[in-house]
Structure formats: C-alpha cells, structure tokens
C-alpha positions in Angstrom: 84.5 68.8 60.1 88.2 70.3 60.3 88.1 73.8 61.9 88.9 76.6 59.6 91.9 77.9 61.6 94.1 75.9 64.5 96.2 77.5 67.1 98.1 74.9 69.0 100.2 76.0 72.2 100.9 79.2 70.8 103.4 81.4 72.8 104.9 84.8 72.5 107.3 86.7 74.0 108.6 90.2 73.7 111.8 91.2 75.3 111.3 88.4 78.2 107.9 89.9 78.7 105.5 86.5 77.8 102.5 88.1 76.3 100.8 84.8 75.2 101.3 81.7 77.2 100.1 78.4 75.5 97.1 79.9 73.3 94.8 76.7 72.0 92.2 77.5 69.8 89.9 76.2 67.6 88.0 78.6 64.5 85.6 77.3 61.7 84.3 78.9 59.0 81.8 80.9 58.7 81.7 82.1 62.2 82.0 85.5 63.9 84.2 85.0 66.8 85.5 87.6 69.0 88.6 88.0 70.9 87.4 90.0 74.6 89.3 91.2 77.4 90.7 94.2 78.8 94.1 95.7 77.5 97.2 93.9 77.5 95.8 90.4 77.4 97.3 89.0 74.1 94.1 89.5 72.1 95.4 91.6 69.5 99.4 90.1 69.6 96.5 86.5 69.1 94.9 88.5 66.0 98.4 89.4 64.7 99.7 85.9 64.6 96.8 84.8 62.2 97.2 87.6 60.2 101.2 87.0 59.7 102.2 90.3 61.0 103.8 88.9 64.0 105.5 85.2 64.4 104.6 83.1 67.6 107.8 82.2 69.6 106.4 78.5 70.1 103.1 76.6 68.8 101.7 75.9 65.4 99.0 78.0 63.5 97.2 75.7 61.2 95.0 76.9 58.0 92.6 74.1 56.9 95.5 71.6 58.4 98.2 72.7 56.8 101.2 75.2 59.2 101.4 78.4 57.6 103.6 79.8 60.3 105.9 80.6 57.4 103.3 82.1 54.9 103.8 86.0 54.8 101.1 87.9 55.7 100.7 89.0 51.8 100.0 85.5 51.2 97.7 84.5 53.7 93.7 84.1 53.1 92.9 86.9 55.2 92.6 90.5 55.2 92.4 93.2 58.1 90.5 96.2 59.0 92.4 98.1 61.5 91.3 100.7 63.7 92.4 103.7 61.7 91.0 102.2 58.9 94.6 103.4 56.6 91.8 104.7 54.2 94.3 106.8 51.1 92.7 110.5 51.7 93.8 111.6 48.0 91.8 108.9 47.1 87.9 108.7 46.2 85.9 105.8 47.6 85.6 104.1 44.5 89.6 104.0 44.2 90.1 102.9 48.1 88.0 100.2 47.4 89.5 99.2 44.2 93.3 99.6 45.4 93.2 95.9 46.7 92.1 94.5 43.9 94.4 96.0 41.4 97.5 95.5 43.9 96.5 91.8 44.0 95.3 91.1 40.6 98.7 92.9 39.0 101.6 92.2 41.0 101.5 89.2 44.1 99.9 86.7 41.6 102.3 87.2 38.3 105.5 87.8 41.1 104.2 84.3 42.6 104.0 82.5 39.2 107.5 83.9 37.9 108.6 82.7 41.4 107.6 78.9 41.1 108.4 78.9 37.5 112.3 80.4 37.7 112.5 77.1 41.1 111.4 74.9 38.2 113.8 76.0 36.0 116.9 76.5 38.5 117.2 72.6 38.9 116.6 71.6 35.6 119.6 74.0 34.1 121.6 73.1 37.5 121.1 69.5 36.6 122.0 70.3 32.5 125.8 69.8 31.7 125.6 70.7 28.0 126.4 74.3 28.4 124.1 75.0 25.0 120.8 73.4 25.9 121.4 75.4 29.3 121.8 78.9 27.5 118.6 77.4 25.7 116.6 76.7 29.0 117.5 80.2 30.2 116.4 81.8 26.9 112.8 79.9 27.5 112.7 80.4 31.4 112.9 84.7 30.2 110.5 83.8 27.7 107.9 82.4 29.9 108.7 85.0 32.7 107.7 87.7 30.2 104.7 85.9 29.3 103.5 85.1 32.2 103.5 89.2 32.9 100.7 88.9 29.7 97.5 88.9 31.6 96.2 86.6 28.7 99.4 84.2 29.2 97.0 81.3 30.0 95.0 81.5 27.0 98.3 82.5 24.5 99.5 79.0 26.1 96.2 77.3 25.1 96.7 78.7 21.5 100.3 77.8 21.3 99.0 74.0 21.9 96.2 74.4 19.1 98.7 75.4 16.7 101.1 72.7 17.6 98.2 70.3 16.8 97.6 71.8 13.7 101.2 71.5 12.7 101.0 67.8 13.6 97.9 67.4 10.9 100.3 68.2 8.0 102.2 65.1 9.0 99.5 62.6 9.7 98.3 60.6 6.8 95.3 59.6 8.1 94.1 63.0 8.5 94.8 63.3 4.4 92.5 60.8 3.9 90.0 62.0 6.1 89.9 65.1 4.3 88.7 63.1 1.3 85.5 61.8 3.2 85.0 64.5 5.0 84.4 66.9 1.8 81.9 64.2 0.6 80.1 64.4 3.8 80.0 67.9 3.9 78.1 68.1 0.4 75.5 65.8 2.0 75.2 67.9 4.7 74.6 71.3 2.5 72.4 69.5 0.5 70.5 68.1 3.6 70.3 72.3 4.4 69.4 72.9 0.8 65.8 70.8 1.5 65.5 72.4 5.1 65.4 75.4 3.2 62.8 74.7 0.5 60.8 73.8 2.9 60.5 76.8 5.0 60.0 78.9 2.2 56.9 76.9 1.5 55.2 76.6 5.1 52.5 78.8 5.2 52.9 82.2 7.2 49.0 81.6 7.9 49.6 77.9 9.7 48.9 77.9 13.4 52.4 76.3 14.1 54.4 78.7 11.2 56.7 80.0 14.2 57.0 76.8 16.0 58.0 74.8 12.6 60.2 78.0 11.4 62.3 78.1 15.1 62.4 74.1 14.9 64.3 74.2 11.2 66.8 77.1 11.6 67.7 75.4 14.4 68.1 72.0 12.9 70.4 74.4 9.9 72.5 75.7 12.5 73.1 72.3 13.9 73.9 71.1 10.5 76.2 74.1 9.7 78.0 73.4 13.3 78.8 69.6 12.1 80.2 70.7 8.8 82.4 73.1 10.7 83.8 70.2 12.7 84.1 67.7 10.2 87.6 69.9 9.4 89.7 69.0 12.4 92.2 72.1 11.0 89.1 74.5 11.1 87.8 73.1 14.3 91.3 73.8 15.7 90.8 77.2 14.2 87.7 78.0 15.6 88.9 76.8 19.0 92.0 79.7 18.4 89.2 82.4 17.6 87.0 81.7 20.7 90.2 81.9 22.7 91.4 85.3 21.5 87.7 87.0 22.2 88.9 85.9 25.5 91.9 88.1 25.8 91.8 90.5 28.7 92.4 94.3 27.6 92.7 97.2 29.4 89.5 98.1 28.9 87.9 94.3 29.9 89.9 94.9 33.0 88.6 98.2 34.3 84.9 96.8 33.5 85.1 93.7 35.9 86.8 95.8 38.1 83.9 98.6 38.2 81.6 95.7 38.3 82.9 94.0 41.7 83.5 97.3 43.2 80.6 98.5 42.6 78.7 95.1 44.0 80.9 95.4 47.5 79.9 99.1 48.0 76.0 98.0 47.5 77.0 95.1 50.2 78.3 97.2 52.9 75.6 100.3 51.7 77.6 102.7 50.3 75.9 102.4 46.6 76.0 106.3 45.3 79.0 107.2 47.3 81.8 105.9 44.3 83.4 109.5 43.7 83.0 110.5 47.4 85.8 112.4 49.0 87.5 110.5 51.8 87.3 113.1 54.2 83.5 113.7 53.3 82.4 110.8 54.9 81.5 109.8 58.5 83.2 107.7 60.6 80.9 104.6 60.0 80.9 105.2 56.5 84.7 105.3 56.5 84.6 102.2 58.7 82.4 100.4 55.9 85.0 101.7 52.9 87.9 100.5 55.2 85.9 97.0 55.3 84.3 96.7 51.4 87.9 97.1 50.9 88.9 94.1 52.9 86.2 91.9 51.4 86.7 92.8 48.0 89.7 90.5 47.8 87.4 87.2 48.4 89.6 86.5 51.9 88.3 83.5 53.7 88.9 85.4 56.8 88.5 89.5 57.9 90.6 90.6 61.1 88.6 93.2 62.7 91.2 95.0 65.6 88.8 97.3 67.6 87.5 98.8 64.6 84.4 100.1 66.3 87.0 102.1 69.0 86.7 105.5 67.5 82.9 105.7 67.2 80.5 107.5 69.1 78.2 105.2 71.4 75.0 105.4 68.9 77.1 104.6 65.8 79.3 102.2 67.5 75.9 100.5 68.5 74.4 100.8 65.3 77.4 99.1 63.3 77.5 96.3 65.3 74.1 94.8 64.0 75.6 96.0 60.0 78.8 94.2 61.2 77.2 90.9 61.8 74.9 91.1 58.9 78.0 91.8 56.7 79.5 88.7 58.0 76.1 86.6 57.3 75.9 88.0 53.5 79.3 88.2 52.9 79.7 84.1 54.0 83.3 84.4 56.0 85.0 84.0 58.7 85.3 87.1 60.7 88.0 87.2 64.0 86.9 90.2 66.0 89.1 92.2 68.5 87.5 94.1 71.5 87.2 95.0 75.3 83.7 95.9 75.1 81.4 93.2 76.0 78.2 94.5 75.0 79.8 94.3 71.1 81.1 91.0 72.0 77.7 89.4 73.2 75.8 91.7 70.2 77.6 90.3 67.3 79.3 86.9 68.2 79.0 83.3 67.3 81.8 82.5 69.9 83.5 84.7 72.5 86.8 83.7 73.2 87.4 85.5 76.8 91.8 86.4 77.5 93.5 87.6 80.7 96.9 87.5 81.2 97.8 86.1 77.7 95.7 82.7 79.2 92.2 81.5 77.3 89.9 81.9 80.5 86.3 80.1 78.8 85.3 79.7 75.6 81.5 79.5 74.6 78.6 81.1 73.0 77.5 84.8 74.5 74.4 82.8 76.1 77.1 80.2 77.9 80.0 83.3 78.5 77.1 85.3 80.4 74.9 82.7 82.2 77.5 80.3 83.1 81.1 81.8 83.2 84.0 79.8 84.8 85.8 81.8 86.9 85.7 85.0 88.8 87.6 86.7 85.8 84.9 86.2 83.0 81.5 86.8 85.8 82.9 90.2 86.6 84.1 90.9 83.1 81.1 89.9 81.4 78.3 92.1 82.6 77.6 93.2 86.3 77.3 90.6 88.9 76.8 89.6 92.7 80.5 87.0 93.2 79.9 85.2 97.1 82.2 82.9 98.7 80.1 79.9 99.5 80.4 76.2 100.5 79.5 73.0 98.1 78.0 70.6 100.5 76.6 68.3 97.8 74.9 68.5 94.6 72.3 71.3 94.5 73.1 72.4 97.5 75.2 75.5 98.8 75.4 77.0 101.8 76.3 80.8 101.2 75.7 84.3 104.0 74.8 81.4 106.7 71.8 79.9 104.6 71.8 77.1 102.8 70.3 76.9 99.3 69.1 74.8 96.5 70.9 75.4 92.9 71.4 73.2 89.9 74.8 72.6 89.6 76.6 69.1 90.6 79.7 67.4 90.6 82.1 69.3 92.8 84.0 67.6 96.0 81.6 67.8 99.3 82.1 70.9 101.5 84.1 72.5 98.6 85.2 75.8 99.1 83.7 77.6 95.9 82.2 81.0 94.5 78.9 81.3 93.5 77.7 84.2 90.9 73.8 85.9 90.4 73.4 88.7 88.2 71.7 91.8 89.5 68.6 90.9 86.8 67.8 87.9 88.5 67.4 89.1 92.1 63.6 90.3 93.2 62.9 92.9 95.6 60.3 91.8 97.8 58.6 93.7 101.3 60.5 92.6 104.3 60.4 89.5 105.6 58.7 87.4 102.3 62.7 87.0 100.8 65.5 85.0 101.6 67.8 88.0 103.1 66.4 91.6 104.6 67.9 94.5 103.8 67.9 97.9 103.8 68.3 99.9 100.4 71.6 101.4 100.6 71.5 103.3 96.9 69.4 103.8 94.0 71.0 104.9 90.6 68.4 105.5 87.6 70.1 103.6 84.6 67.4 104.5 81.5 65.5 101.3 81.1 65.8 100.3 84.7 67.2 101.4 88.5 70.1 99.9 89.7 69.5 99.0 94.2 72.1 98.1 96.1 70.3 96.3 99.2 72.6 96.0 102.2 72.1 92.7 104.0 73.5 91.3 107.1 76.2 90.3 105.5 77.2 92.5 101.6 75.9 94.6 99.4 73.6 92.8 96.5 73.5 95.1 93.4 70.2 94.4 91.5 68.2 95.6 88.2 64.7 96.2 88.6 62.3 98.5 87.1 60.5 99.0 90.3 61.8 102.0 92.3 62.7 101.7 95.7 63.5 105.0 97.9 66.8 105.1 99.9 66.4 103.8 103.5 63.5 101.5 102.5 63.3 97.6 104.4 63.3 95.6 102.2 63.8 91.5 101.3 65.6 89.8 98.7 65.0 86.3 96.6 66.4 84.4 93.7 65.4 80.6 92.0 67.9 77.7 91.9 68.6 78.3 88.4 69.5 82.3 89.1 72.8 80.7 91.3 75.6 79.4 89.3 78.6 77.8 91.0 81.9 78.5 89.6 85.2 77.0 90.9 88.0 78.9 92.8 91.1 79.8 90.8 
C-alpha cells in the first residue's frame, strides 16, 4: 500500500544555518506518529513542511504520490493544532468550532472554482479572433462566476439541462406521436386504479389479512400513479426540476447542517453541553479539545499536533494523552505529533520517529524505540539507561567491565568495538557474591512506585529500578539475562 505522506531527501536551511539535512520518511494513514527529540532538532521546521507553512530548500514531499511542495497550506488535506491553541476569546465554543467550517465552506471552495473556471476561459477567448463571440465568452465567463457564488449553482446547472431537454421535445416528432399513445395508456392505467379501488372498498375490515391486502393495493396504486407520471417525458422532466429545487440550500438549511456537525465533533472530543461556553471559562484541556474539534471538523486526512500538550499541568497533560489517542482511533486519521517528552511519545504512538541534529536517528514502534534503540542518542533519550563500552567477540558474546557475557544479538565484525545498553528495570539486586558484579550501594532516591540504587562496582555506577529498598552502604551483587543486554553500534 502507498504511504499516506512521502518525504524524500528533504533539507532546510535558514540563513546558512542547515536545520534539516536529508529528512526521508515514510507516513500511512491512519497512524499516530510522533516527531521526538529535544529542541532544535528540526522536528517542528519537519511538521511545518507538511503543513505548507514553510518550503523545504531541497527534497520532495509527496501526498498519496503526487508533489504538493507547491500546494499552499490553505489547500492542503491537513489541519493544525498549535500550542496556543489561537482559540477567538470573543467567541463562544460553539462559534470557534464552527469558524472552520464556514471559512471553508464560503470562501476557499467558490474562490477555487471561479479560479479554474476564469483558466478555462482565458485560452478559449485568447484563442477567439472574432472580437464578438469573445465579448460573448466574457459575458458567460461573469455569468458563471456569479453563479458559481450561488451555493445551489450545481443544481441551477442541473435544471438549466432539464429545461434544455424540454425545449428539445417541442421539436422532436416522435415525441408528438408518443404523446398520442401515451394518453391511451394512461387511461388504461387509471382504469386499472379504478378496479384496485373497488376492490378495497369491498375487502372486509373483519378478514384476518384486511391490513396486509389494504398495504399490498395502495401500494400497487402508487406504483400505477408513478408510471402514469412517467409516461409524460415533459412532466417527468418536470418532476425531476421540482425534486431539484427542494434541494436548494438556504440560509436557514445551512446553519442546520452546520449545528448538526458541530454539535457531533464537540460530543467526539467530550465537550457536549459546553456550545455557548465562554472561551476564557474553560480549562486548559478543554481549550485544548475546542482548539482540536476545531481541526477535525474540516474532515482533514491529517491533524498536526506541535507540542499541544506543553502548557498543561503534569495530571492533565497525562490524562489527554490517552483522550488524544482515542480521538485519533474514533476520528479515523492520520495524526503527526510534535514533542520532547518521551513518556507522551511511547503513551500515544503508532511510530516514533526519533531527530537530533536535523538527522532521523531510528524509526520504530515505542516497543522497538525503547528495548532496542540504535545508537547512544535514542538509549539515553528514550528512558533512563546503563550505556558501557564493550567488545563484540562473536555472536552472543560480549565482553564488557572485564567479564564476558552471553546476549542475543549477532552479526557485528569479531572483536568490534561497540556499546552495549541495560535499562535500570532489568538489573536485579542480589546479596553479595550470588551476581555477576559486587557492589556497594552508593544512593537510593525514592521515585513513587519504585527506588532508584545506584550500585558502585569495580568499575561504574549501574542505576537500577527496584521496588526492594536497599540502605546506603549496603554490599551488594548485581545480575541481568542475555536478553536484558542489547548491543548497539558506535556512531
């Protein structure tokens, strides 16, 4: 399947300063992906060039295949929440949310038709040399223009061909004779109506199908009555023309839809109730979900998220991070999420795209980005971790603090230099002597749901995460499994 969204060699530089060197990257829909790393590392300057609010200096960004590195941002299929949210304070909710909608529904889409239609026109009167058939196409390219401003211009069009098709019957002999036929017909028909009639008035009210035989013939009148109808083309034409104009959108039509949809995106993001709501009544996750309903309101088939979540407090911020992702599951798009905290990163995403230095450093699920990361960079990054400089000397084996050990991993060059990683939950305090190291605990910090040891050893520190206490001073011994060490190359 074709990924959603290509970026391919992207680059960017601002005043000689290269903030994104060679970006490639790979988004499909339907997936909450989340651009980490700490500040200045291109992430949001990566978000911005999807967006269209800032041009790449080199590379392609693709939408569905297709290079919309000249599409405005206005006419891109995304929509972003920014960290301020930009809510309209003299505003009620209702009216924030609905802003979007009007914005696009009466202005980009009629500007965009007028646009294609007056390129249409500009060759065809450029190519014209009779200077009165070009005064007429300008007189019918204004005429269109201002119908196209019409919000029922699509269905006036419609009717405009059903009367031309009426016109055309005066004209058309064999529709003359048709008429003839079809007036005989319709008297068999009325007649055939006549008899369904008669013989529901003398069905019994006390027969055991009476409502079952009385249901069956009105509907087999109204069939009847239908075919007479259409045995007049002109009147079938006509009836066509009526249908059409109970179509027409009115003011009043409009604001109803509207009410509906905006209504329906303030139940999705839980805001149902708070419609007439001051702006500056709400809460800071409420404001957030306003900021978003209004995003999604507009169908995008992407939401930018930059650091949305920044200006929370820790319980909140925690809290809309499981709402975010459910959001994202009900709502059925793609969402491109901007942060340097990793614990929102591994909570909410699909894929975890991990930037330093305006580089791509791994790529991967939160399970692969935290048990198997690919450098130095994304193991410290990504959680709290033990990093030793150790020796390859074949596969599943590594020699590392003058011990050698068996791992998992395989592949690298004998006697490669490499670095080896082992988060702090995966190392056991044992008593002395029954470990692979001895040690002596050096600190002991109470974290909540467990105490974080460092264990000094002959040779570092080893932070670990245990829920076992261990007093300051204390011998101790350390151990780990094969699987706990994962061997990372050297950048």
């Amino acid at each position: 399947m074709e990924p959603l969204i290509q970026l391919k060699g992207v680059t960017k530089e601002f005043g000689g300063n290269v903030v994104l060197r060679g970006i490639d990257l790979e988004i499909n829909s339907n997936e909450f992906v989340t651009l980490l790393g700490p500040s200045g590392c291109g992430k949001t300057t990566t978000l911005r060039i999807i967006g269209g609010f800032v041009d790449p200096s080199d590379g392609e960004v693709l939408f569905n295949g297709e290079d919309i590195n000249d599409v405005p941002a206005h006419k891109r299929p995304t929509n972003t929440v920014f960290q301020r949210y930009s809510l309209f304070p003299h505003l009620d909710v209702f009216e924030n949310v609905a802003f979007g909608l009007r914005v696009k529904s009466s202005e980009f889409q009629e500007q965009h038709k007028i646009d294609l239609l007056l390129e249409e026109y500009k060759e065809l009167i450029r190519e014209e040399k009779d200077p009165a058939k070009k005064r007429q196409l300008r007189r019918e390219v204004t005429r269109k223009a201002q119908l196209i401003k019409d919000p029922n211009f699509e269905l006036k069009q419609q009717i405009e061909e059903l009367k031309g098709k009426i016109k055309d019957l005066k004209n058309n002999p064999k529709y003359i004779e048709s008429k003839k036929a079809n007036v005989a017909k319709a008297n068999e028909l009325r007649d055939k109506i006549e008899e369904i009639q008669l013989e529901l008035r003398t069905v019994s009210a006390k027969d055991s199908n009476y409502h079952t035989i009385k249901k069956e013939k009105r509907q087999e009148i109204k069939e009847l009555q239908e075919e007479i109808k259409n045995l007049d083309i002109k009147r079938h034409y006509q009836n066509e023309i009526k249908a059409l104009r109970r179509q027409f959108e009115t003011r009043k039509t409009r604001e109803r839809d509207l009410e509906t949809k905006v209504l329906q995106y303030l139940k999705l993001v839980g805001l149902q109730g708070y419609e007439y709501r001051s702006i500056d009544k709400l809460s800071g996750g409420q404001q957030q979900r306003v900021a978003i309903a209004r995003a999604l309101i507009n169908q995008p088939k992407v939401l930018l998220l930059d650091e949305p979540l920044a200006a929370l407090d820790l319980k909140l911020r925690q809290e809309m991070q499981y709402e975010l992702k459910e959001l994202q599951r009900n709502a059925g798009i793609t969402f491109i999420f901007v942060t340097h905290d990793q614990e929102e990163a591994l909570t909410m995403s699909d894929k975890i795209v991990v930037m330093n230095n305006g580089e791509i450093q791994q790529i991967g699920t939160p399970e692969d980005i935290y048990n198997e990361p690919i450098n130095r960079f994304v193991a410290s990054f990504i959680g709290e971790s033990n990093i030793v400089e150790a020796v390859m000397l074949d596969d599943y084996k590594v020699e590392f603090d003058g011990v050698i050990h068996e791992c998992v991993d395989k592949g690298f060059s004998k006697n490669e230099n490499v670095e080896i990683v082992i988060r702090p939950e995966d190392i056991d305090i044992l008593p002395k002597g029954e470990g692979k190291f001895n040690g002596v605990v050096d600190s002991v910090a109470f974290k909540g749901v467990h105490y974080e040891i460092d264990v000094l050893t002959k040779y570092r520190a080893y932070t670990i995460h245990t829920t076992d206490y261990h007093p300051e001073g204390q011998e101790v011994s350390i151990t780990f499994r094969p699987d706990d060490i994962h061997v990372m190359e050297i950048w």
